[in-house]
Biotite code that builds the C-alpha atoms (Angstrom):
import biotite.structure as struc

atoms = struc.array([
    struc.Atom([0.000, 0.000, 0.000], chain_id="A", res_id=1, res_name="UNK", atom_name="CA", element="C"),
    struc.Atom([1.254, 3.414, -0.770], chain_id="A", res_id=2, res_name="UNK", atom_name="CA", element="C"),
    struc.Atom([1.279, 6.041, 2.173], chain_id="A", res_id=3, res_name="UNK", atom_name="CA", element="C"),
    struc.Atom([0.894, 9.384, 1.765], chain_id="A", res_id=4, res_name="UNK", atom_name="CA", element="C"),
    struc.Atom([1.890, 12.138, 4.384], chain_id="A", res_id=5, res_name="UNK", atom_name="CA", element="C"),
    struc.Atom([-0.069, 15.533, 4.559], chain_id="A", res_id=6, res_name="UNK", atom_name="CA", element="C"),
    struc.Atom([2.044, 17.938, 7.082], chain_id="A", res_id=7, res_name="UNK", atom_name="CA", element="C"),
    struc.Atom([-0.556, 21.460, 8.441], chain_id="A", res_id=8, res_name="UNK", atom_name="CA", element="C"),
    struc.Atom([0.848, 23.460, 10.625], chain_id="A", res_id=9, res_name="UNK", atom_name="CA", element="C"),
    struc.Atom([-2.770, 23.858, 12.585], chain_id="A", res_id=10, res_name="UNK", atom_name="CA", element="C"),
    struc.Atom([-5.322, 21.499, 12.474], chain_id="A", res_id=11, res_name="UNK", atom_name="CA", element="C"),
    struc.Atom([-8.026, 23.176, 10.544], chain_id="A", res_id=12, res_name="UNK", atom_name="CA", element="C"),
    struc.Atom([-5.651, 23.144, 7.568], chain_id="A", res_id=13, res_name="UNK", atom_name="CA", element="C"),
    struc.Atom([-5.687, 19.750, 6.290], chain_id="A", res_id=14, res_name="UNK", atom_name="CA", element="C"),
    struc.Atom([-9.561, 19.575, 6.515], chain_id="A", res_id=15, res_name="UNK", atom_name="CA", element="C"),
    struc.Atom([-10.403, 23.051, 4.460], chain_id="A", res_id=16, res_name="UNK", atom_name="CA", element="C"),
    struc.Atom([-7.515, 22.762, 2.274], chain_id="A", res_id=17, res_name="UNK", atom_name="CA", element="C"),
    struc.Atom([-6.770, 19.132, 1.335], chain_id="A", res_id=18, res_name="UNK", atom_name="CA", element="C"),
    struc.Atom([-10.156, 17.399, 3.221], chain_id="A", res_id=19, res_name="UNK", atom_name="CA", element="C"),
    struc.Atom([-11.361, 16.345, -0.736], chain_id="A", res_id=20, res_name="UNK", atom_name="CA", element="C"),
    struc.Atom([-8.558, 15.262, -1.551], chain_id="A", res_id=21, res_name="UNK", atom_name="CA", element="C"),
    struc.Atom([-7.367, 13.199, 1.288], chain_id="A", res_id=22, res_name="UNK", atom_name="CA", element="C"),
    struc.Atom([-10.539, 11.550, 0.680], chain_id="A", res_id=23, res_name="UNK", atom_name="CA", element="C"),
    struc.Atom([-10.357, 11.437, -3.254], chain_id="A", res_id=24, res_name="UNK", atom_name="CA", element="C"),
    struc.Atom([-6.483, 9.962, -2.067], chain_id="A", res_id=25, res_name="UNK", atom_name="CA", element="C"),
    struc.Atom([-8.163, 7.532, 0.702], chain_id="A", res_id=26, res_name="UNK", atom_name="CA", element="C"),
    struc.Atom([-10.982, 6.054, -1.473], chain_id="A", res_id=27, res_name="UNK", atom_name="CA", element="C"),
    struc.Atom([-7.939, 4.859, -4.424], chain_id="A", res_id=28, res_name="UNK", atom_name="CA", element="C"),
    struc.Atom([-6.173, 2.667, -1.340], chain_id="A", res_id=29, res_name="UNK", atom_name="CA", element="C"),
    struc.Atom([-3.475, 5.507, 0.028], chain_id="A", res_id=30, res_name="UNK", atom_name="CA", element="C"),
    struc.Atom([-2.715, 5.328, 3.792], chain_id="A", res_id=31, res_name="UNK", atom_name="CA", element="C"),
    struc.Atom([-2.858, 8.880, 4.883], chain_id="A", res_id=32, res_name="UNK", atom_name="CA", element="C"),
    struc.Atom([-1.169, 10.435, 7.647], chain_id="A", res_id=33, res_name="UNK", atom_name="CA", element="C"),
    struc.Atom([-2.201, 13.715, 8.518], chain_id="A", res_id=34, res_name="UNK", atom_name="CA", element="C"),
    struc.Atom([-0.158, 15.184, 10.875], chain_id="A", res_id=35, res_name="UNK", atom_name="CA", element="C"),
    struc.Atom([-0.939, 18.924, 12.947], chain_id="A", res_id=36, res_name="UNK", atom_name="CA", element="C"),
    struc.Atom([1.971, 20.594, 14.559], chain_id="A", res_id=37, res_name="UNK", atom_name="CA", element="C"),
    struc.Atom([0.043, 22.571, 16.692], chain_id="A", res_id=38, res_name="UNK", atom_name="CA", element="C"),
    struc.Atom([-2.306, 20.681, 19.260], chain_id="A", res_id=39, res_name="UNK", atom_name="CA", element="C"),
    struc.Atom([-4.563, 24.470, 20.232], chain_id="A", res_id=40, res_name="UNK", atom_name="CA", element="C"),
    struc.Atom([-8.235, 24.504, 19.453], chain_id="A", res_id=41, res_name="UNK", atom_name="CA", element="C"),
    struc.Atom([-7.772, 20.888, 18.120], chain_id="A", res_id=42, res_name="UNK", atom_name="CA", element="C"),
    struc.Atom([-11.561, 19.719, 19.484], chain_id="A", res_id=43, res_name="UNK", atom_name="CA", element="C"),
    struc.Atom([-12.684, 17.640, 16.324], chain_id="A", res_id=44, res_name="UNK", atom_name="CA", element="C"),
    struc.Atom([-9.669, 17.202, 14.836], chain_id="A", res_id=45, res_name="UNK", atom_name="CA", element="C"),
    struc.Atom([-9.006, 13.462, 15.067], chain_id="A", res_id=46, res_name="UNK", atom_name="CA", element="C"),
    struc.Atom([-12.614, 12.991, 13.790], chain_id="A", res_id=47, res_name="UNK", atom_name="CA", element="C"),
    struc.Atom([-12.852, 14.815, 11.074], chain_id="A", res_id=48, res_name="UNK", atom_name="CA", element="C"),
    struc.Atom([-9.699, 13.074, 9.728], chain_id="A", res_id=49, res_name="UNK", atom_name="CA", element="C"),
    struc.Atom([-10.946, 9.527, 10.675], chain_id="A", res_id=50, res_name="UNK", atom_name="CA", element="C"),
    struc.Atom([-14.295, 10.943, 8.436], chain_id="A", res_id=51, res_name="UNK", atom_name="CA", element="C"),
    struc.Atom([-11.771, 11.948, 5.633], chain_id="A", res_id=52, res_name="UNK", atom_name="CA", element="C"),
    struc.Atom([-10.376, 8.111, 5.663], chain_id="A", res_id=53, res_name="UNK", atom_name="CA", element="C"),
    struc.Atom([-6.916, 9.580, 7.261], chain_id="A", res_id=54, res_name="UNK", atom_name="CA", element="C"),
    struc.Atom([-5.022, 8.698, 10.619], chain_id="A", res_id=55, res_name="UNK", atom_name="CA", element="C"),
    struc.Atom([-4.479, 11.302, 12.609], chain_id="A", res_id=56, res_name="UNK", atom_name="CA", element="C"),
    struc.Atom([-1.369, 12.938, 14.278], chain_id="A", res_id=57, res_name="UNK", atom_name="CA", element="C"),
    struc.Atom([-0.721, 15.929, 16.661], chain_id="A", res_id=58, res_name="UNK", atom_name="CA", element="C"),
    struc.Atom([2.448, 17.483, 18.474], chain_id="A", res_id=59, res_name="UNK", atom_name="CA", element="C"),
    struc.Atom([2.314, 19.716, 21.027], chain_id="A", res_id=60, res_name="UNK", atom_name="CA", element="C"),
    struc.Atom([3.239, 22.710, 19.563], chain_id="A", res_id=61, res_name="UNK", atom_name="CA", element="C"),
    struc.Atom([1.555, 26.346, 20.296], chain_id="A", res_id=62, res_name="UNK", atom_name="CA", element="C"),
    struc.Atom([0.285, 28.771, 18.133], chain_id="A", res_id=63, res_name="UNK", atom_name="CA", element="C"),
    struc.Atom([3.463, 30.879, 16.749], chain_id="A", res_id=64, res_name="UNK", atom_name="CA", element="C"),
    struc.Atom([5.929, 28.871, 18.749], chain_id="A", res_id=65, res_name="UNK", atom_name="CA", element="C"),
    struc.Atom([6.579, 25.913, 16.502], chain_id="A", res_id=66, res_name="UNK", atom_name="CA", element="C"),
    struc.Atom([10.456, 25.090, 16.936], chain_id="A", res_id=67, res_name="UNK", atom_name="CA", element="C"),
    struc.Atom([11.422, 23.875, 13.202], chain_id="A", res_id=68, res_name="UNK", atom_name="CA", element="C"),
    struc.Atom([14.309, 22.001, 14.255], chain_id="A", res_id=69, res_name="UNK", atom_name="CA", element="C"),
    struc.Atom([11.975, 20.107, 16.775], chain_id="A", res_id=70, res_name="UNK", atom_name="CA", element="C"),
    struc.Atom([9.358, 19.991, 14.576], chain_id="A", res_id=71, res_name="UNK", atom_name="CA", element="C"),
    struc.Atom([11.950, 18.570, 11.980], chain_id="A", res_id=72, res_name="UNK", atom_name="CA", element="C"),
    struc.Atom([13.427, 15.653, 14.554], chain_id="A", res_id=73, res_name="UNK", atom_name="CA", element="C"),
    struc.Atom([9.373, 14.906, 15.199], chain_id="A", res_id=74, res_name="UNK", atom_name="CA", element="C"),
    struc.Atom([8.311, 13.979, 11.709], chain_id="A", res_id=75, res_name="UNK", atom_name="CA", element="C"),
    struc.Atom([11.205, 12.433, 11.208], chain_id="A", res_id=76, res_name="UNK", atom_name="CA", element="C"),
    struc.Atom([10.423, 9.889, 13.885], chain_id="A", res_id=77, res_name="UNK", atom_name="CA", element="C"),
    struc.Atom([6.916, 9.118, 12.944], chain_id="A", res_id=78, res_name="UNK", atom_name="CA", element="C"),
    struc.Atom([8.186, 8.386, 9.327], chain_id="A", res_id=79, res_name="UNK", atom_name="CA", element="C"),
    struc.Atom([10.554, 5.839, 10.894], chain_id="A", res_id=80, res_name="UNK", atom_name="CA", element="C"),
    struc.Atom([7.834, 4.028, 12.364], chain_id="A", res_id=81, res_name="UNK", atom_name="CA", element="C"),
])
């Protein structure tokens, strides 16, 4: 199976911008991981994506305080998995 990662830096992102898609994506076999860098206001979130035929991912970054290099080393790991 082919995976697919989507990377948002908050979690309304990947729903209004790539939501279709992910499901278009989703529907032809893709594993999707959608993953949120920021974990504010995030009520919903792993529903909608579920919904959408994704998984679901979120660090704990804040709003305007996302550390790339951290942010970086984090992806990194789940893409090892």
């Amino acid at each position: 199976m082919e995976k697919i990662l989507v990377i948002a830096s908050h979690v309304d992102d990947p729903i209004i911008g790539m939501g279709g898609t992910i499901a278009v994506l989703h529907n032809k076999g893709y594993e999707i991981l959608v993953i949120s860098a920021c974990n504010d206001r995030s009520s919903g979130y792993e529903d909608a994506i579920e919904y959408l035929g994704g998984k679901s991912l979120k660090f704990d970054f804040s709003y305007g305080r996302i550390n790339l290099d951290n942010l970086k080393t984090a992806v990194e790991n789940e893409i090892k998995k």
